[in-house]
C-alpha positions in Angstrom: -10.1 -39.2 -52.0 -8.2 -37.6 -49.3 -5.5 -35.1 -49.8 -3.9 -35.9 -46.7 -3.9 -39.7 -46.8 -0.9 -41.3 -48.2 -2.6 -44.3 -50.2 -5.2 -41.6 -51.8 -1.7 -40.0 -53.0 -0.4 -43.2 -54.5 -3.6 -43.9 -56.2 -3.6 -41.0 -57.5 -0.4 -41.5 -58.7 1.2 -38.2 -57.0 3.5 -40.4 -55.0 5.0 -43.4 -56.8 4.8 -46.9 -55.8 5.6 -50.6 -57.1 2.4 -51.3 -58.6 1.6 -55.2 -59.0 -2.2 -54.9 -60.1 -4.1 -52.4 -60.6 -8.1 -52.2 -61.7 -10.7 -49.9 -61.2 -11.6 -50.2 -57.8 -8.4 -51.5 -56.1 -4.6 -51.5 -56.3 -1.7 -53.8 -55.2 1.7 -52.4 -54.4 4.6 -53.6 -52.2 5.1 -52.3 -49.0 7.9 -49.9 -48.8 9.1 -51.9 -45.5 8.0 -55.3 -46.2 8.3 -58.3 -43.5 9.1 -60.4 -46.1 10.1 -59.8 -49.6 7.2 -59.7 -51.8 4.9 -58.1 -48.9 2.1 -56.6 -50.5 -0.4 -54.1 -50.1 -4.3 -53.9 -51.3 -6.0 -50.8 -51.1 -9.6 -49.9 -52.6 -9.0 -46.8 -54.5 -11.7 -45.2 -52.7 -10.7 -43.4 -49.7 -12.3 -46.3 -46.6 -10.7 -45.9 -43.5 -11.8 -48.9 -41.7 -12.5 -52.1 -43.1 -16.3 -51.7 -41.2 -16.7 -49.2 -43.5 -16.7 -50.6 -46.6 -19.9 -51.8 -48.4 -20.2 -55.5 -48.7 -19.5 -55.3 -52.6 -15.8 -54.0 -51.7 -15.4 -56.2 -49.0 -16.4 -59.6 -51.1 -14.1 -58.2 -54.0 -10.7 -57.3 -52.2 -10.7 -60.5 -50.9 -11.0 -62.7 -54.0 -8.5 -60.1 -55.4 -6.2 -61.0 -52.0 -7.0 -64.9 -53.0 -5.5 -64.1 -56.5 -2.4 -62.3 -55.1 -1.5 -64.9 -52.4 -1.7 -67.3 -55.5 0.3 -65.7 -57.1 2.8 -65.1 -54.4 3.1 -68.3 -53.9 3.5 -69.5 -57.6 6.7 -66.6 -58.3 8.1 -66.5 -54.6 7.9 -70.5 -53.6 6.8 -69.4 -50.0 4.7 -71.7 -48.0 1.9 -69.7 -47.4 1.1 -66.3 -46.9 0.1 -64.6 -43.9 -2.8 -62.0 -44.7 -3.3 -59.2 -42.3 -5.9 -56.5 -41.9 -4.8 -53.8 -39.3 -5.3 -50.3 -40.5 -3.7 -48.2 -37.9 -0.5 -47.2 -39.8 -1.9 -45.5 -42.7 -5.9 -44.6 -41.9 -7.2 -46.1 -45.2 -8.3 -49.7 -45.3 -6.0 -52.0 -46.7 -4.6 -55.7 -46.5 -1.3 -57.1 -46.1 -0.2 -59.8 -47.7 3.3 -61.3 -46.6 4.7 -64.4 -47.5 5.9 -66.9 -45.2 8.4 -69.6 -44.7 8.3 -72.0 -42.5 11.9 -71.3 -41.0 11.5 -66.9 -41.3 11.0 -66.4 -37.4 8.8 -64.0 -38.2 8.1 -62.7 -34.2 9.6 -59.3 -33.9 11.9 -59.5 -37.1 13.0 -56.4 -38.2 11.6 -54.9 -41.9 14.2 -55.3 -44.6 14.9 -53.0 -47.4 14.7 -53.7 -51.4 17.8 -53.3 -53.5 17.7 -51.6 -56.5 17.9 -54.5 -58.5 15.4 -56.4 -55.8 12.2 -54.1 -56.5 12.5 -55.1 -59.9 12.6 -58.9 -59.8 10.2 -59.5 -56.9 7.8 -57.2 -59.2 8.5 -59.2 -62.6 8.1 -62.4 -60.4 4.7 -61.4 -58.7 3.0 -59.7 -62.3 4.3 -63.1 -64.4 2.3 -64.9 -61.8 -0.8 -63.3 -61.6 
């Protein structure tokens, strides 16, 4: 863990977040500023700060756990697919975005949206029923 790393603080649960899954090597949360709503975030809980990094064990299992959530995704949101994304070089701590798609979004250069209170709430119900 790293003190000054933001996802080592959520795992850690010193900062809160909108927890989806959770075992004991990873977590799923949604992103703060998601593309879409229901854009999710999967983190190993060990501080890795590039995907290269990672053993091969992590690597194989935080992508059948991505598999799961874009399932999942897909069963409580009724996107058309989801767009996975591994970039790293907003927060340095290896994680995965998942964001669901629609064929019609425009996704190129849209802006982040924000959740409503009530939003939060029944995108996380939706995902967590799914999974």
């Amino acid at each position: 863990m790293s003190n000054s790393c933001i996802f080592c603080r959520i795992v850690s649960k010193e900062i809160p977040s909108n927890e989806v899954y959770e075992d004991k090597n990873f977590l799923v949360f949604l992103d703060v500023k998601p593309i879409n709503h229901g854009h999710l975030l999967i983190i190993p809980k060990k501080h890795i700060v590039w995907m290269q990094e990672a053993d091969n064990k992590t690597i194989s299992e935080i992508f059948k756990l991505a598999k799961k959530m874009m399932l999942a995704l897909k069963k409580s949101l009724k996107c058309d697919y989801v767009h996975l994304s591994v970039v790293g070089n907003e927060v340095p701590h290896f994680h995965i975005h998942l964001i669901p798609r629609y064929k019609n979004d425009k996704f190129r250069n849209l802006p982040r949206k924000t959740y409503k209170n009530t939003e939060v709430k029944k995108v996380l119900d939706k995902i967590i029923k799914s999974i």
